[in-house]
MARZA-426698 format. One record per residue: residue in one letter; x negated, y negated, z negated of N, C-alpha, C, O, CB in turn. Coordinates in steps of 0.05 Angstrom, whole numbers, plus 5000, padded with zeros to 4 digits. Glycine has a CB too. Layout:
<votis>
AXYZXYZXYZXYZXYZ...
</votis>
This chain:
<votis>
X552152104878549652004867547452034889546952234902548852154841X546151744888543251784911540951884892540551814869542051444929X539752044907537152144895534252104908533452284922537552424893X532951914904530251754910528651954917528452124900528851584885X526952014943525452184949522451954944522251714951526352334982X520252134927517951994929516352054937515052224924517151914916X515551964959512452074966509851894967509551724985512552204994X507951934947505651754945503451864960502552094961504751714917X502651654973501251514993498751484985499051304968502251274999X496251544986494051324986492551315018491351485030491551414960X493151035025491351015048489550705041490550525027493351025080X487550685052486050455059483350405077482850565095485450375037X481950205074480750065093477950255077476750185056481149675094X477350515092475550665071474150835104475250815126477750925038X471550985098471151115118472051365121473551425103469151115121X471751515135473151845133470951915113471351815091473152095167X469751995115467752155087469552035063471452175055463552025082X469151795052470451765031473151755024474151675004469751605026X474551895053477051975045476652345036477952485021479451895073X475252395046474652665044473652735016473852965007472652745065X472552494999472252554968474152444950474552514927469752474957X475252274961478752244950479852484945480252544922480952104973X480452694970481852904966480453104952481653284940482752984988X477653094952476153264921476753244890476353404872473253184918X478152914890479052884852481352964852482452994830479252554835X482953044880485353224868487452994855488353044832484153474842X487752864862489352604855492552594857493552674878488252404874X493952514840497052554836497952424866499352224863498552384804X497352484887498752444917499152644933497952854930497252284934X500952614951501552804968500452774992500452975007503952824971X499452575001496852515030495552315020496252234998497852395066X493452205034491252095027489752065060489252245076489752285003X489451815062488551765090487051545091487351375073490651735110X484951505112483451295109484251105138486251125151480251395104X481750905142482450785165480150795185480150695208483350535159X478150935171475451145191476951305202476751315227472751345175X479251525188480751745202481651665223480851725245482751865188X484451435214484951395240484851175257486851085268486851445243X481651045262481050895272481250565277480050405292481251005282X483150555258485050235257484650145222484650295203489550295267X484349865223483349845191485449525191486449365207478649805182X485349595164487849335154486249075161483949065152488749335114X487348845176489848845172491348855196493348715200490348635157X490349065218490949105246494449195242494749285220488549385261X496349185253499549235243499249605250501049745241502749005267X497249715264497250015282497550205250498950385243493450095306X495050005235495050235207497050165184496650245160491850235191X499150015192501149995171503150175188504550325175502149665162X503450145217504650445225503950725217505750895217504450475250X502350765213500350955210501751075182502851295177496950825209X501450845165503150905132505250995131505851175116503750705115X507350835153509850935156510051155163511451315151511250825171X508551225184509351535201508451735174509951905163506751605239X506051685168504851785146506651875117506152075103502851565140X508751715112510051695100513251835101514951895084509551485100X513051845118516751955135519051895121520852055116517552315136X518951565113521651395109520951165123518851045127522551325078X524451115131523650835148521850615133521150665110526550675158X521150375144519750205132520650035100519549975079519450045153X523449995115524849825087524750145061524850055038529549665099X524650365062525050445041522050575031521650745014527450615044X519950405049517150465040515950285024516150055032515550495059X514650305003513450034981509950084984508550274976514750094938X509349805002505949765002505149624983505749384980504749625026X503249814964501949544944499049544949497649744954502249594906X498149264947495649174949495648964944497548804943494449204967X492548914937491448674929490748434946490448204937489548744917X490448504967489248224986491848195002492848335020485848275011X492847894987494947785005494947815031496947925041495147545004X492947745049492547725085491947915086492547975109490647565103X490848135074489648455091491448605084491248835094486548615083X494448555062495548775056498348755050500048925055494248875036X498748495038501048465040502648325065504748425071501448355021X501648095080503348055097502948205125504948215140503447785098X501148285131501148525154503348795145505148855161497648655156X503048945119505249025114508648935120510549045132504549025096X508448755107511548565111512048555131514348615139511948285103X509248445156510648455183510748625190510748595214510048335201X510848925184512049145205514449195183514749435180509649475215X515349115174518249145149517949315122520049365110521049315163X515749385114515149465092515749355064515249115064513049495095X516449415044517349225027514449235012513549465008520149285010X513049015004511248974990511548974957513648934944510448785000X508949034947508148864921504848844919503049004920509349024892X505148594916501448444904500248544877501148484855501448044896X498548664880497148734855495148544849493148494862495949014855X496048444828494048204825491948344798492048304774496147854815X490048534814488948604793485348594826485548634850490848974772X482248494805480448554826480748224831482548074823481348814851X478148164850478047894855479547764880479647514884475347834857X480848004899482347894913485247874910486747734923481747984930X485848064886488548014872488647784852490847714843489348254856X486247654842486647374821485547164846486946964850484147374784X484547174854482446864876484746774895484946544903479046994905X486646974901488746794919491546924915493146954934487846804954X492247024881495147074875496746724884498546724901495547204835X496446594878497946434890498046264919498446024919498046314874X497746364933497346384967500546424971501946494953495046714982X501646364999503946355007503946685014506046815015504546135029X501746785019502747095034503447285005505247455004499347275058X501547224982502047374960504347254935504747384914499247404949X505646994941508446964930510647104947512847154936509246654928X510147164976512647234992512447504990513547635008512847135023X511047664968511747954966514048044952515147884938509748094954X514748224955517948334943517348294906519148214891518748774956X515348364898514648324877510948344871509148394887516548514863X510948284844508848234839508048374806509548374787508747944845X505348494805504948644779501648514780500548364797505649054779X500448634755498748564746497048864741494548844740499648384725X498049084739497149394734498649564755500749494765497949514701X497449774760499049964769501450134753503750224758497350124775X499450104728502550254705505150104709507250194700502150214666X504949904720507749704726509349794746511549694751507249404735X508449984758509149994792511950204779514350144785505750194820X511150474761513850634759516250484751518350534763513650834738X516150324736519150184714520249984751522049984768517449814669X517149824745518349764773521049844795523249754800516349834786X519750044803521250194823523050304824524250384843520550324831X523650324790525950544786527750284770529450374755525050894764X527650104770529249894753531249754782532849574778526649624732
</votis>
C-alpha cells in the first residue's frame, strides 16, 4: 500500500509583511511564503520553482491551484506541476474558458472541492 504524503503550501504574488500576517492566523499549512520573500512573483517560472523546492516532492506529484489561468496555471504546468483552476474571484470566472484554464489537470469551483478531489 502507497501512502500520500501531504504537505500544504500557501505561497503567492503577496509582499513579505503580508506573508508575515498569514503566519499570525495560524492557518492549517505547513509553510507559507510570499513572492516579496523571495523576490520572484508569478508568473516568472523561478517562483513556481520556489514552490517545488518549497514543497519537497517532485513536480508531477505537486498540485498548483489558482485562479488566473496565465499567472498560475500555465506557468505552473510549464515547470511540470500538475494544476487545478479555481474558478472562483473575477479572474477565475472572466477567463475560465481560456485555452490556459481548460488545459488544467482539473477544474473546481470551491476550495472544499480540492480534498475529494485529490483523494478520488
Amino acid at each position: 500500500m502507497i501512502q500520500a504524503v501531504v504537505f500544504d503550501v500557501i505561497a503567492g504574488n503577496q509582499t513579505a509583511r503580508a506573508g508575515k500576517l498569514l503566519e499570525l492566523l495560524n492557518l492549517p499549512a505547513d509553510a507559507i511564503a510570499t513572492s516579496g520573500e523571495w523576490g520572484v512573483a508569478k508568473p516568472d517560472r523561478r517562483f513556481f520553482t520556489n514552490v517545488i523546492t518549497l514543497a519537497g516532492a517532485a513536480p508531477h506529484r505537486t498540485v498548483y491551484v489558482g485562479d488566473h489561468p496565465q499567472n498560475d496555471i500555465a506557468p505552473a504546468a510549464a515547470v511540470g506541476l500538475r494544476t487545478v483552476h479555481l474558478r472562483r474571484g473575477p479572474y477565475g470566472h472572466l477567463w475560465a474558458d481560456t485555452f490556459e484554464a481548460r488545459a488544467a489537470d482539473w477544474r473546481i469551483t470551491a476550495l472544499t472541492d480540492l480534498p475529494v478531489l485529490l483523494t478520488s
